[in-house]
Every structure is written in structure tokens, then in C-alpha cells.
C-alpha positions as semicolon CSV with decimal commas, in nm:
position;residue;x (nm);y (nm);z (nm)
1;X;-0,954;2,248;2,383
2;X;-1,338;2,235;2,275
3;X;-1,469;1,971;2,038
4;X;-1,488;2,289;1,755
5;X;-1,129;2,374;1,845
6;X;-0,971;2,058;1,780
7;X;-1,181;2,023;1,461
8;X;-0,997;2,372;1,343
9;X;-0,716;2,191;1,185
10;X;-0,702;1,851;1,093
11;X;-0,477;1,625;0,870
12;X;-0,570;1,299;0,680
13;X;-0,305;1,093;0,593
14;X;-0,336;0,836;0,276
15;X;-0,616;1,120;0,179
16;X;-0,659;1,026;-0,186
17;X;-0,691;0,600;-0,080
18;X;-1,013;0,454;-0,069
19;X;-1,054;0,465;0,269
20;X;-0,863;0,814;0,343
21;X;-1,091;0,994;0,061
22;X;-1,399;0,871;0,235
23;X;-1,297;0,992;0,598
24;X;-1,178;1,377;0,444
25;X;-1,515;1,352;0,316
26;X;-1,703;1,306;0,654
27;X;-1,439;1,530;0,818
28;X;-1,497;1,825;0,566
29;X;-1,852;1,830;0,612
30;X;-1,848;1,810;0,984
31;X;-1,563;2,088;1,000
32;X;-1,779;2,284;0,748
33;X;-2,101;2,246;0,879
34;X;-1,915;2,387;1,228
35;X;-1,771;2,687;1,078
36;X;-2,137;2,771;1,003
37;X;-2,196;2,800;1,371
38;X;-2,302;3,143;1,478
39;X;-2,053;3,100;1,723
40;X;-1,767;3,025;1,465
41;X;-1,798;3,278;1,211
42;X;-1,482;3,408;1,115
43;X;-1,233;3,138;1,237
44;X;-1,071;2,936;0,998
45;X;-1,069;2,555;0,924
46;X;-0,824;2,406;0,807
47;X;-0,817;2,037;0,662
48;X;-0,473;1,911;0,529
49;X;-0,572;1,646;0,264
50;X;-0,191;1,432;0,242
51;X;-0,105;1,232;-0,006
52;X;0,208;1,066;-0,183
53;X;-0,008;1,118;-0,522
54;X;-0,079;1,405;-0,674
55;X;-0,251;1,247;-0,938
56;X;-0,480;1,097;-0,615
57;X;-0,457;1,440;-0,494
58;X;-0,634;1,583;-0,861
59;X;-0,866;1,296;-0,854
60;X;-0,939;1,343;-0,513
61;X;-1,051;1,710;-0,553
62;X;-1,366;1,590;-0,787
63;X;-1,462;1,317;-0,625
64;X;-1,527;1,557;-0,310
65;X;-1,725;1,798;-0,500
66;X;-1,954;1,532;-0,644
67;X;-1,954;1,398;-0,264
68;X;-2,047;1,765;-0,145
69;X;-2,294;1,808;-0,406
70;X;-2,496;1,465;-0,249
71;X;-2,410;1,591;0,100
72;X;-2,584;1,959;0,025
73;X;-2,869;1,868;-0,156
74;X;-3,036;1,631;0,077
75;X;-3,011;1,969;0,363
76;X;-3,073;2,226;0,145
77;X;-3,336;2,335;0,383
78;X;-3,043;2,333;0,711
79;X;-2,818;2,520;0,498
80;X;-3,099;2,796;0,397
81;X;-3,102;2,833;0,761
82;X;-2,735;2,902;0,777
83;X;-2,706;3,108;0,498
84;X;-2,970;3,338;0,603
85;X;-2,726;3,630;0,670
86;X;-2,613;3,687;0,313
87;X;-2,873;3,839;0,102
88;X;-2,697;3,733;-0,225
89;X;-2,754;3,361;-0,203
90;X;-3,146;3,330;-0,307
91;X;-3,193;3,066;-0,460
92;X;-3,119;2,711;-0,328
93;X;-2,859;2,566;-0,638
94;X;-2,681;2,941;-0,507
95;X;-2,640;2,803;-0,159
96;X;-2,530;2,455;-0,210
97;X;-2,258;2,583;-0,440
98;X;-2,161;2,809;-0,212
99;X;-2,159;2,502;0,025
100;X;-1,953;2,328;-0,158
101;X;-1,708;2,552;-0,223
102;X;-1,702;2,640;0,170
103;X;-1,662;2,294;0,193
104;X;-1,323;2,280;-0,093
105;X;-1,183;2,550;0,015
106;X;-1,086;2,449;0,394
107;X;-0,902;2,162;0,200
108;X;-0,549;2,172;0,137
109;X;-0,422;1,891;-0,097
110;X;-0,079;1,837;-0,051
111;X;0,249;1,593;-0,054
112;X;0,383;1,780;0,234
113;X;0,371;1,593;0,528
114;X;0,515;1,883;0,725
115;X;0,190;2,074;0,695
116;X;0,026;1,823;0,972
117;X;0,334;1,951;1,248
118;X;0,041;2,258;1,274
119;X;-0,272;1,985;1,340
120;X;-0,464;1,933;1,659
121;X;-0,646;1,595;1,525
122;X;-0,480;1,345;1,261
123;X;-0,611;1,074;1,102
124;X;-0,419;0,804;0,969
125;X;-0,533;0,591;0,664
126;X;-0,189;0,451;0,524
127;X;-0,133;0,099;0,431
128;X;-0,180;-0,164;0,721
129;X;0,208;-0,148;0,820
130;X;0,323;-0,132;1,167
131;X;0,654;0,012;1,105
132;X;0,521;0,273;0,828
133;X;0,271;0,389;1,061
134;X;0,535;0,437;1,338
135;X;0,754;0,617;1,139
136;X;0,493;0,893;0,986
137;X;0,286;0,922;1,334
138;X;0,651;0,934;1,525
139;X;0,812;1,232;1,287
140;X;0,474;1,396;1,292
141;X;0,499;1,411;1,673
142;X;0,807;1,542;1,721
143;X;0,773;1,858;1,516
144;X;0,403;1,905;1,641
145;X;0,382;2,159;1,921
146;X;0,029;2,077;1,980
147;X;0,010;1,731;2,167
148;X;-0,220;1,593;1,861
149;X;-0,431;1,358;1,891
150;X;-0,415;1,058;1,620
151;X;-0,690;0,853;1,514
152;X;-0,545;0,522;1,255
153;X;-0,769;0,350;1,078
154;X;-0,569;0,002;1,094
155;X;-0,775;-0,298;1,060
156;X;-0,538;-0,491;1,216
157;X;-0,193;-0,365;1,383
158;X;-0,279;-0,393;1,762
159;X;-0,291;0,018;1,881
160;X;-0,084;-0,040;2,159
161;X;0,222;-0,135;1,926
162;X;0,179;0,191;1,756
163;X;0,139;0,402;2,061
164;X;0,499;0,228;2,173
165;X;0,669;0,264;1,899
166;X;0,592;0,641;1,800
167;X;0,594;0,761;2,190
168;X;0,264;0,854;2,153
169;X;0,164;0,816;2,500
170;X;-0,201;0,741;2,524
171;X;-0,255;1,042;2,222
172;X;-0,353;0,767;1,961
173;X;-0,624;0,531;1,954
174;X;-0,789;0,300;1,653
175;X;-1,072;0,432;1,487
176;X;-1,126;0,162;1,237
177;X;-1,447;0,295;0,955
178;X;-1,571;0,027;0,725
179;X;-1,524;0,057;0,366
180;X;-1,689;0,313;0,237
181;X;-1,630;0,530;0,511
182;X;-1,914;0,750;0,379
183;X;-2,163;0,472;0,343
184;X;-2,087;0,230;0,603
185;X;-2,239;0,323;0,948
186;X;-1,975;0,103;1,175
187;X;-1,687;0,263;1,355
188;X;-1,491;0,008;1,565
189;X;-1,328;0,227;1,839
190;X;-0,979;0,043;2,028
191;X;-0,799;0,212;2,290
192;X;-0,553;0,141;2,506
193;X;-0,476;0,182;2,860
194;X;-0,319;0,490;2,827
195;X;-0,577;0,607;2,618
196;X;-0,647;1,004;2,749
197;X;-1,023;0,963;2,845
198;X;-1,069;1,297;2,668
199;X;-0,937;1,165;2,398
200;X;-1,186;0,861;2,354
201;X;-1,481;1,148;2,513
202;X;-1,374;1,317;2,171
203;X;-1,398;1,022;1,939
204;X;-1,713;0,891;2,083
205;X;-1,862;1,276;1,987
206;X;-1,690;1,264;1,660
207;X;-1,879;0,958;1,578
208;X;-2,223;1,077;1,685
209;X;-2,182;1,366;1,489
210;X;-2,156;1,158;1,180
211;X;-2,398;0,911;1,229
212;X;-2,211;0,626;1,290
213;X;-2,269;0,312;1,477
214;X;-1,996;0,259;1,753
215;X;-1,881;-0,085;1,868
216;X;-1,567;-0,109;2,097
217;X;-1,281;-0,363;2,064
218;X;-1,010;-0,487;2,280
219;X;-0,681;-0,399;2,190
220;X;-0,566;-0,787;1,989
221;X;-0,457;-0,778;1,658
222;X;-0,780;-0,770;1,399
223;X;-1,009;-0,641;1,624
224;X;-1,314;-0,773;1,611
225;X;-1,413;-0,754;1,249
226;X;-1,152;-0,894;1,089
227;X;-1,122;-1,161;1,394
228;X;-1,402;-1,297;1,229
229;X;-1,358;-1,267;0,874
230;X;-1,012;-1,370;0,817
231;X;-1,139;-1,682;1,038
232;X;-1,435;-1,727;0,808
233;X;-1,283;-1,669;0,512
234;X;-1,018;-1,962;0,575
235;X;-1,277;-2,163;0,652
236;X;-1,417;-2,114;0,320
237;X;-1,086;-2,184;0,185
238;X;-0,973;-2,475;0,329
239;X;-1,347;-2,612;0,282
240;X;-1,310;-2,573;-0,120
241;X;-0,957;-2,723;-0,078
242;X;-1,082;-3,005;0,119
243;X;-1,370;-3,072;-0,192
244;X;-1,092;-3,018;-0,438
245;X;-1,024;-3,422;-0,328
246;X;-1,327;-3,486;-0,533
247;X;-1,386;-3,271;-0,800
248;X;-1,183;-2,979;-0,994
249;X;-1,100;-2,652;-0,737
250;X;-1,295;-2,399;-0,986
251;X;-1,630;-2,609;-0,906
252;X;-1,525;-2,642;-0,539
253;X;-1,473;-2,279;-0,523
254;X;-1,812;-2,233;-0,741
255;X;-2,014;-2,424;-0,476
256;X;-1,811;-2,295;-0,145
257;X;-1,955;-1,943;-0,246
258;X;-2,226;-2,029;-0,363
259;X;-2,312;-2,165;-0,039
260;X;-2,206;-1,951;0,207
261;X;-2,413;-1,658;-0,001
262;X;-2,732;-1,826;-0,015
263;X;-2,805;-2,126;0,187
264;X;-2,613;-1,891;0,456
265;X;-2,793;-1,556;0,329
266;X;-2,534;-1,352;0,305
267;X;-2,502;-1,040;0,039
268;X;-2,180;-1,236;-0,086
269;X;-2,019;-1,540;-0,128
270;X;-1,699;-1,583;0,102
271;X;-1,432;-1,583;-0,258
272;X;-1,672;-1,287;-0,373
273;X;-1,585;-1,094;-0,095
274;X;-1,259;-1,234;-0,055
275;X;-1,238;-1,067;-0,379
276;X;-1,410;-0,777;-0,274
277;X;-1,177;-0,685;-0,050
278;X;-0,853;-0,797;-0,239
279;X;-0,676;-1,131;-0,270
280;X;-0,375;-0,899;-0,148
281;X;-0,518;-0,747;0,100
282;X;-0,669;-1,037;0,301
283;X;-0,313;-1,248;0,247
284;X;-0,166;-0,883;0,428
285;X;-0,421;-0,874;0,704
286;X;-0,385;-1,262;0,779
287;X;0,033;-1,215;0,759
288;X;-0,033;-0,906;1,007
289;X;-0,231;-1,132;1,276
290;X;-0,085;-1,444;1,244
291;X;0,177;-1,364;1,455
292;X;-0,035;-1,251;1,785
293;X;-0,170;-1,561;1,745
294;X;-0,151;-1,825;2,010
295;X;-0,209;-2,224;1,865
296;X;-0,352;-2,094;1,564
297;X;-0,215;-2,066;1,211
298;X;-0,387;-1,796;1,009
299;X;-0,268;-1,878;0,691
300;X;-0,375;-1,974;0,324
301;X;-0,116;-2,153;0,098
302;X;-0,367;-2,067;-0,169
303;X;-0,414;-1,680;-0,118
304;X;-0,014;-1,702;-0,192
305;X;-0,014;-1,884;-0,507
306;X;-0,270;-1,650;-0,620
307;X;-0,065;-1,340;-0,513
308;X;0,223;-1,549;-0,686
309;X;0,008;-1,571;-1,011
310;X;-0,084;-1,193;-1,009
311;X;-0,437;-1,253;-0,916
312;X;-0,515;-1,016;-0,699
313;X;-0,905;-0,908;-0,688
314;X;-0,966;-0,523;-0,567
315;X;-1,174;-0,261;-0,678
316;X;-1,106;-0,044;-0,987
317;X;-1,111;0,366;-0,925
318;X;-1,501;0,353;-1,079
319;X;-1,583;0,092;-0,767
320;X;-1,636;-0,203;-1,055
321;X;-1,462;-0,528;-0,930
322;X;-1,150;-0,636;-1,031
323;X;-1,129;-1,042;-1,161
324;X;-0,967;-1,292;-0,868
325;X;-1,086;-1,604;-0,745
326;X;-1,377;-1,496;-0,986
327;X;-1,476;-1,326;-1,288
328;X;-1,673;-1,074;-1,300
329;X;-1,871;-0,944;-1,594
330;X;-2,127;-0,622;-1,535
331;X;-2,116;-0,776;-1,171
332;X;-2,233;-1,101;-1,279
333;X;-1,971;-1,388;-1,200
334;X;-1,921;-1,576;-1,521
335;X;-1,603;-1,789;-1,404
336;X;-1,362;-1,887;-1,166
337;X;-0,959;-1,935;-1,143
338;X;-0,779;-2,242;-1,158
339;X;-0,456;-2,163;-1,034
340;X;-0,284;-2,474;-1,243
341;X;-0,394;-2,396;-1,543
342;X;-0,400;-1,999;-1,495
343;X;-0,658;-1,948;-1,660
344;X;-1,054;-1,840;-1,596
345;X;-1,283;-2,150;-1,633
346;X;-1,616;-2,109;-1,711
347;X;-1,903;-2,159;-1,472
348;X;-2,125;-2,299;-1,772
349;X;-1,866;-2,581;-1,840
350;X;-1,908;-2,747;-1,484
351;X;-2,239;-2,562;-1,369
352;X;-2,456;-2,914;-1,431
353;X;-2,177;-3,113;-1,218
354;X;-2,192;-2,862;-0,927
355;X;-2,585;-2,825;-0,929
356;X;-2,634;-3,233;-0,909
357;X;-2,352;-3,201;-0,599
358;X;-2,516;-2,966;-0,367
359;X;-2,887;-3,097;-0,476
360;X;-3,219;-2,939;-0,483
361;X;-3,226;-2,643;-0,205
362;X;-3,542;-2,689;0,039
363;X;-3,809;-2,459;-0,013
364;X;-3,841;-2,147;0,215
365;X;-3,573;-2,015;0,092
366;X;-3,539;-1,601;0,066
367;X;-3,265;-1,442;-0,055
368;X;-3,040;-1,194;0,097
369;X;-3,220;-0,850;-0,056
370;X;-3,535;-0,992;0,076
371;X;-3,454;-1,165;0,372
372;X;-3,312;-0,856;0,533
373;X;-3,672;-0,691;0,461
374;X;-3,861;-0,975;0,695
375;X;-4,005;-0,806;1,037
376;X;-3,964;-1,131;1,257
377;X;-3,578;-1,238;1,128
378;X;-3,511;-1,477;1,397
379;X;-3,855;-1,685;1,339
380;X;-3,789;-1,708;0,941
381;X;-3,404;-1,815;1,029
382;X;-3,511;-2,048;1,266
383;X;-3,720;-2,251;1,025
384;X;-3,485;-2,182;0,739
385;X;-3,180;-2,335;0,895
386;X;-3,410;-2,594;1,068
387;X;-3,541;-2,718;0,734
388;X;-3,148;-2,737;0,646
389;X;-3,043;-2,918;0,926
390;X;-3,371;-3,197;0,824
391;X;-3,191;-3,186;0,489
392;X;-2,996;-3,495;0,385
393;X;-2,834;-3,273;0,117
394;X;-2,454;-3,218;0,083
395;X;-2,494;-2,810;0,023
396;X;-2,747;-2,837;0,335
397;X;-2,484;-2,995;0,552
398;X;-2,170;-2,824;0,408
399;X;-2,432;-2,456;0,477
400;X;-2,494;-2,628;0,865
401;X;-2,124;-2,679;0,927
402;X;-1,999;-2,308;0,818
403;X;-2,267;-2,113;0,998
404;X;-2,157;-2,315;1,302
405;X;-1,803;-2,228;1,213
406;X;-1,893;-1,888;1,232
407;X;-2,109;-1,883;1,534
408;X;-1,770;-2,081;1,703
409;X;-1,524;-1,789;1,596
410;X;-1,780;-1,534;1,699
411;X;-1,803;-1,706;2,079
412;X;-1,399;-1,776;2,077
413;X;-1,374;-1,382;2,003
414;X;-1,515;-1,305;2,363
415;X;-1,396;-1,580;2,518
416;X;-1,033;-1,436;2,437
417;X;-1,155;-1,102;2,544
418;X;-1,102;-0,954;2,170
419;X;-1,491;-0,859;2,224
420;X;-1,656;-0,781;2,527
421;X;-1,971;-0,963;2,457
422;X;-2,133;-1,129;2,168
423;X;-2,381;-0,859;2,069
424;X;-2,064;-0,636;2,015
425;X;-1,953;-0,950;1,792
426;X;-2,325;-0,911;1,612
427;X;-2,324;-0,584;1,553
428;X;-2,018;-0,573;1,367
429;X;-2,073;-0,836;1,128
430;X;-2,440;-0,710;1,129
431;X;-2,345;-0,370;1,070
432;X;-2,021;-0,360;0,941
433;X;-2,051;-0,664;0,678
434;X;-2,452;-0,645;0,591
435;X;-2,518;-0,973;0,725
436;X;-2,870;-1,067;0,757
437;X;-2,841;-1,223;1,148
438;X;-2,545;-1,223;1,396
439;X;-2,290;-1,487;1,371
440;X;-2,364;-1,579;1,672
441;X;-2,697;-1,739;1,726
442;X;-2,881;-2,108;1,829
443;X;-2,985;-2,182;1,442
444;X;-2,665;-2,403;1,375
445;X;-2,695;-2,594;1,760
């Protein structure tokens, strides 16, 4: 079966989610932008868009054409091109609609999960549970005549387990996009050792034709991304806890992000994206690890009491953040949780006690936005951290301390074979998580 062939009928599982939506999008334009192929006129695509809500489903349906609409108009020029045999469509808002609706109408939304027994390729985007995933992928594959291939997005559950459990048989491998799927240009790719090589051959394609940036990972539970940031983010945790000894936890919290966003230069603060992500989901993620873990206990006491409370962080539908460790107003943080009095306290009531903690920051320092900009990165880091590590400064040592947290968990990653090298470990959290400079470096030594 060609590359075009098994593109001719796909499924998405968990198609109106946050992630799902985002990888029907890039699969409905690639499939679309194939059945424009000289050589594919007249066969049909067919892209089963699965959901358990049809509300999702409705919801879903917009938010592609919008999508399409972005998609269309920046190759309005390509599509002229492909158009050129139909003499009605003159002008171009005439052939991006009738993109788009190329585009819609190769999409099925539906709550039938039978329609994927008929797919060649299936992605899977459901929540990050083993036994879930083994059940869906496992009924899929008995009714499904065609040996289908299955790519899950788990950021997480090891493949192999999955590939076990369902009887897949080297059919399935991970295929991990960053959130957005549609913005973000990392792909983690995990197979197994029964991984079909055409299989992977496939994948690697798949992810050429959309652009993305592909970084392999070993088959351990987390892979490499979240190897690192569950690791990092504990560290953040347990570093506000450990303050909490000597001040209130909403100003330990206050200066533990503020830290690790700009002495460290990262686009956020490690409870900003904690929250980013979802209080809930990083308490799942750790809970799904923890047990492949050897000597190590990946676990928060705190993330639970916050799930406990109801504080949960996320993302509404409109992408605006949801309130967790911190408030958020317009984007701004104005506040952060104290989980004993369960309540938001404000940043102005404790701001002057926090500021006269970490002390005056040295000068040379450029913020994330800008410092991503600079031509020569590793010279400006060099002196940046070096001026920190002259620094007497609590922040300055507190900032010297993480980043060589981080650069440890990045060099434990290969050393325990979850990454093949440390550039792989770079690229990720350069890549997948916006960070200025690789985790692991010689700024911190």
C-alpha cells in the first residue's frame, strides 16, 4: 500500500479534544491536498472524525473551517495551480472555498466507533489511559480487515504495553505532537521492536509532509519530553515547599516562577505552565510514570491537595487560561493559591516581601521574547548565567541550582537510554517547550 493509499481512509479518535482536533486538522489538509494530485482525481478520501461528543463533534466542524480558511489563504497561489481544470472557479475567495469545502467534506463526524473497522491508518488521541487505549485499539482490530496501522498520541504509556495488550503486533507505534498539534513543529516518534519498518518509513513521511520536526524516543514511560518536565516541574515544587519553611507558600510559589521564567529565560514560569498544562493533567502523567520508575518517586503531595481542592488549571475552549496555582487576569497573573486558606492571595499584598528576598537581578538581563531573537545565544547565556553564578543573591543561586537540575535530568535521560543523545534531549525542550537554550549545556558547571 502507497503512502496516498493508506492516507485514503483514516480515523481520529478523541477528534473533537484539544489535541485530536489539531491532528484531523493536519490530516485533512494533507489527505486533501493529495486528492488534488493529478494522479488521484476521482478516488475518494475518507477521514472518520470520532468522538464521544457530539456537541465536540458540532464545535469541531467550525473550528476546522476557520482552520481551513488560514490553511488556504496563505497557498492560494498552489491551489490556483490545482484548480486550473475547472473553468468556474475564477477568482481566488472561489477557490479557497471550494478548498475548504473539499477539505469538510472528506470528514465524517461521528460517535460510531465502528466506522474506523474500514481504516487503513488510525490515530489515537484519547485520554492518557493504558487500559482505555487497549480496549478501543484492541476492538478496533479485531473487526478491521485491513491490518491498520495505529499511531497514539500518549505522552506517557510506554508503546510497547499497548502493542501487548491490544495484539497489535508491531502495527502501532507513538506519535506523540505537542500541543497545538497545528502550531507546534515537534513530533516525538517511539517504536518498538516489533515496530514494521514500513510502518515507521510511513510515519517518518507523514511527518515531513507536515512540516514537523522529528525527534525519536526510546520506548520508557514519558518519553523524553515529559522525562524532563515532570522532573522539572517537581523540582519547582518541592523548591517552593522547601521556602515555604520561611515565608508563606503563595510568595514561595510567586518567587519559584518567577525565577525559573526569567533569571532561567524561559517563556513561563514552572506553576504557569504547570498550569498551562493542567494541575490534573500533570498529577495523571506523574501517577502514569511513577510506576516504571526505578529509585525514584515521581510524586507531588501538593498537586493532590490541589486536585482535592478542585483547583485544577487547563485551558478554556477560547484557549484563555483557566485559574490554578495562579490567577490569571487578561493573561496577566494577579495572584496565587494558598491551599489552607483556599483562597487566591494577591501578589500586591506580599510583592515588596518577595522582591527584597530574591534581590536586585544583575544587569544583562534579556527576556525570553528577546533573548530568543539574539544571533550568538550561547555567548549571551554564557555571560548571563556567569554574572549569576558571581551573584551573592538568593534568586541568583536558587536560578544556578534549577538550571543545573535541569541540565542533570536532561544527562540522566540518556544515561538511562530514554534518549539516545543529548541533542535529541535539546531539541525537544528546544522545540517542543520554546525554551531559549537546551537543558543541557556547561552554563550551570
Amino acid at each position: 500500500m502507497t503512502y496516498d493509499e493508506r492516507l485514503q481512509h483514516v480515523s481520529v479518535l478523541g477528534a473533537a479534544g484539544k489535541m485530536g482536533s489539531g491532528i484531523l486538522l493536519l490530516t485533512a489538509v494533507e489527505m486533501a491536498d493529495l486528492s488534488l494530485k493529478p494522479e488521484n482525481k476521482g478516488k475518494r478520501f475518507v477521514l472518520n472524525a470520532i468522538d464521544l461528543s457530539d456537541d465536540g463533534l458540532a464545535g469541531l466542524m467550525d473550528y476546522l473551517r476557520a482552520q481551513v480558511l488560514k490553511v488556504a489563504e496563505k497557498k492560494a497561489v498552489w491551489l490556483r495551480q490545482m484548480y486550473s481544470d475547472r473553468s468556474d472557479l475564477i477568482e481566488n475567495g472561489e477557490i479557497i472555498e471550494q478548498y475548504i469545502q473539499d477539505v469538510l467534506r472528506m470528514v465524517r463526524p461521528t460517535t460510531a466507533m465502528e466506522v474506523a473497522y474500514r481504516s487503513n491508518l488510525i490515530f489515537e488521541a484519547v485520554s492518557e489511559n493504558k487500559d482505555l487505549k487497549i480496549k478501543i485499539l484492541s476492538q478496533i482490530d479485531r473487526n478491521n480487515p485491513n491490518q491498520a496501522w495505529y499511531f497514539t498520541n500518549t505522552s506517557s504509556v510506554p508503546i510497547h504495553l499497548i502493542e501487548e495488550g491490544a495484539g497489535l503486533k508491531g502495527r502501532v507505534l507513538g506519535f506523540h505532537f505537542y500541543n497545538p498539534p497545528a502550531v507546534q513543529r515537534l513530533v516525538e516518534l517511539i517504536v518498538t521492536p516489533n515496530t514494521l519498518p514500513e510502518t515507521r518509513q510511513f510515519a517518518l513521511d507523514y511527518a515531513k509532509a507536515l512540516k514537523k520536526v522529528v525527534v525519536p524516543s526510546n520506548d520508557f514511560a514519558g518519553f523524553i519530553g515529559n522525562g524532563h518536565f515532570m522532573r522539572d516541574a517537581l523540582f519547582g515544587i518541592n523548591t517552593a515547599l522547601g521556602l515555604a519553611n520561611e515565608m508563606p507558600l503563595p510568595q514561595a510559589i510567586y518567587i519559584v516562577n518567577k525565577i525559573s521564567q526569567d533569571y532561567l529565560v524561559r517563556p513561563m514560569g514552572i506553576f504557569q505552565l504547570i498550569d498551562y498544562v493542567g494541575v490534573d493533567v500533570v498529577q495523571f502523567i506523574m501517577q502514569v510514570m511513577n510506576p516504571f520508575l526505578a529509585n525514584e518517586d515521581l510524586h507531588s503531595d501538593l498537586l493532590d491537595r490541589m486536585m482535592t481542592i478542585g483547583v485544577k488549571g487547563g485551558q478554556f475552549s477560547s484557549g484563555a487560561q483557566k485559574d490554578g496555582f495562579l490567577k490569571y487576569d487578561k493573561g496577566a497573573i494577579t495572584a496565587v493559591y494558598d491551599p489552607d486558606k483556599q483562597e487566591y492571595i494577591a501578589i500586591e499584598t506580599f510583592a515588596a516581601a518577595a522582591n527584597e528576598w530574591m534581590g536586585t537581578m544583575p544587569e544583562g538581563f534579556v527576556p525570553w521574547k528577546n533573548a530568543i531573537r539574539i544571533a550568538d545565544k550561547d555567548s549571551h547565556f554564557k555571560a548571563w548565567f556567569g554574572l549569576l553564578k558571581q551573584s551573592n543573591s538568593k534568586s541568583a543561586k536558587l536560578a544556578i541550582a534549577y538550571g543545573k537540575n535541569s541540565d542533570a535530568i536532561g544527562r540522566k535521560l540518556v544515561t538511562d537510554g530514554v534518549a539516545n543523545n543529548t541533542d535529541d534531549v535539546n531539541t525537544v525542550m528546544l522545540t517542543g517547550f520554546f525554551h531559549a537554550y537546551g537543558p543541557v549545556n556547561e552554563y550551570f558547571s
